[in-house]
C-alpha positions in Angstrom: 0.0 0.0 0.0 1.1 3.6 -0.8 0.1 6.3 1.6 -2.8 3.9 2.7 -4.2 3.8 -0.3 -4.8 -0.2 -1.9 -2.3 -1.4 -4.6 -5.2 -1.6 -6.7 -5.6 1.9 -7.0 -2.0 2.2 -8.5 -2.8 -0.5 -11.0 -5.7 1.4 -12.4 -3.4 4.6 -12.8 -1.2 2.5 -14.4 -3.5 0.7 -16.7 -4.7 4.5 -17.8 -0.9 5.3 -18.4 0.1 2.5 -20.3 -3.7 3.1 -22.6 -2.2 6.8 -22.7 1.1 5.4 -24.3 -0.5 2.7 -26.7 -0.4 2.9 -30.4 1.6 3.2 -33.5 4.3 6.0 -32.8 3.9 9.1 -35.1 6.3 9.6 -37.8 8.2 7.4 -40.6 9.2 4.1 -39.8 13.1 3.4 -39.1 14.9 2.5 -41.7 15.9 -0.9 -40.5 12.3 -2.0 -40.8 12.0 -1.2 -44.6 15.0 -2.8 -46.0 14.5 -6.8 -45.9 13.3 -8.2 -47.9 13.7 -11.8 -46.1 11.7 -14.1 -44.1 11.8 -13.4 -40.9 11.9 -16.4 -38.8 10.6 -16.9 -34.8 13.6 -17.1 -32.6 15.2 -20.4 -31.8 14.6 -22.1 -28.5 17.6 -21.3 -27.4 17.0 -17.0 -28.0 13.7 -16.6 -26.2 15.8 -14.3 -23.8 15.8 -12.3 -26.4 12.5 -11.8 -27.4 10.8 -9.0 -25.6 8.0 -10.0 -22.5 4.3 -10.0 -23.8 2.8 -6.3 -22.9 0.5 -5.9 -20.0 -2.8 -6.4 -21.4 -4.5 -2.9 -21.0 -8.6 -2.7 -20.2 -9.6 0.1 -22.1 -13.2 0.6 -20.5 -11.6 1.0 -16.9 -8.8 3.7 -18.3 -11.3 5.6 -20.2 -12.8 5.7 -16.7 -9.4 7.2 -15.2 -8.9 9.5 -17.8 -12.3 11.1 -17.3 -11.3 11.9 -14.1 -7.9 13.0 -15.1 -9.5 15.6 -17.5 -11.5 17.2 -15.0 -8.2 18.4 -13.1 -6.8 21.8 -12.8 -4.4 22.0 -16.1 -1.5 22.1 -13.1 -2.6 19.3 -11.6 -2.7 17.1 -14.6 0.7 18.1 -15.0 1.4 16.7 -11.6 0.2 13.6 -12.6 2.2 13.4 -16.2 4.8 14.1 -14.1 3.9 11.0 -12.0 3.0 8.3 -14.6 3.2 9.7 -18.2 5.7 11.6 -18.7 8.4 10.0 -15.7 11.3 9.4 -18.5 12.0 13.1 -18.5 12.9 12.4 -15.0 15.3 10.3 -16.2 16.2 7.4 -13.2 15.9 9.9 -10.3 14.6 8.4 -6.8 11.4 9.6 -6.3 12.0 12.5 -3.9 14.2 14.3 -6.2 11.8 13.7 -9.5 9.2 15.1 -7.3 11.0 18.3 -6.4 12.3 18.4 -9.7 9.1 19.1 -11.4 7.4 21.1 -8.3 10.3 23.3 -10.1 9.6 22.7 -13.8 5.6 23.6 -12.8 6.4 26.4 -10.4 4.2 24.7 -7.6 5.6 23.7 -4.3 6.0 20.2 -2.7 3.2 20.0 -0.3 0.8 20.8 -3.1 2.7 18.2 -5.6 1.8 15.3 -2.8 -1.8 16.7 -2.2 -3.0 16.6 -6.2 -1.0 13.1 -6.4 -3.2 11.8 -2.9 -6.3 13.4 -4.3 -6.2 11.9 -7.4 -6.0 8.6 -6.5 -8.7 9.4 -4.0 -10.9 9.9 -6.9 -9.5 6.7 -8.5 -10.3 4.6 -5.7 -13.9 6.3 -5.0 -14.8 5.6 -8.4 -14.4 2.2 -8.7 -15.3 1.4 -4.8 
C-alpha cells in the first residue's frame, strides 16, 4: 500500500498510463524496418531471452474511466500527474524525492501541493471504482 491507499488503485493509474502510451508511434518508420526483404523467422529455442515480454494487457473501458477523471483536473494538476505516470522518462532514473522536487520546479508549484494533487487523485480513482 502507498500512503494507505490499496495497490489496486495504482494498477488502475497504471493501466490509464500504459492506454495513454499505446499505439503506433507518429512519424516514418526506421529505416531498419523497410530494408529486408527476407523471411523473418521466430527465434530459436535457445533465444527466447531475447524476445521482448508480452505487454501488460490494457482494459480500455476502466482507463477511459481514469482518464475522465484525469481531464476534469486543474491543467497544473494534470501536470502533476504526467509528471507521475506519463511523462516519468523526463525524469530520467531519479529516486522519487528528487523527481518530485524536480518538477514542483519545472511547474512552479511547491512540494506539499505536488503530494496533495497526487493523494487526491488517486482518491478519486479509488472512490470511483469502490
Amino acid at each position: 500500500m502507498d500512503e494507505g491507499f490499496p495497490r489496486w488503485v495504482e494498477y488502475e493509474i497504471h493501466n490509464w498510463a500504459r492506454a495513454q502510451w499505446d499505439g503506433e508511434w507518429p512519424g516514418p518508420r526506421p529505416m531498419l524496418e523497410e530494408l529486408p526483404d527476407f523471411c523473418d523467422f521466430p527465434p530459436h529455442p535457445g533465444n527466447w531471452e531475447e524476445s521482448e515480454p508480452d505487454p501488460v494487457p490494457i482494459n480500455y473501458e476502466r482507463a477511459q474511466q481514469v482518464h475522465a477523471l484525469y481531464e476534469s483536473l486543474p491543467l497544473v494538476e494534470q501536470r502533476v500527474i504526467q509528471a507521475e505516470y506519463t511523462r516519468r522518462a523526463e525524469y530520467g532514473d531519479l529516486p522519487v524525492h528528487l523527481r518530485q522536487a524536480s518538477a514542483c520546479r519545472k511547474l512552479g508549484i511547491i512540494l506539499p501541493y505536488y503530494k496533495i494533487a497526487l493523494g487526491n487523485f488517486k482518491q478519486m480513482v479509488m472512490e470511483r471504482f469502490q
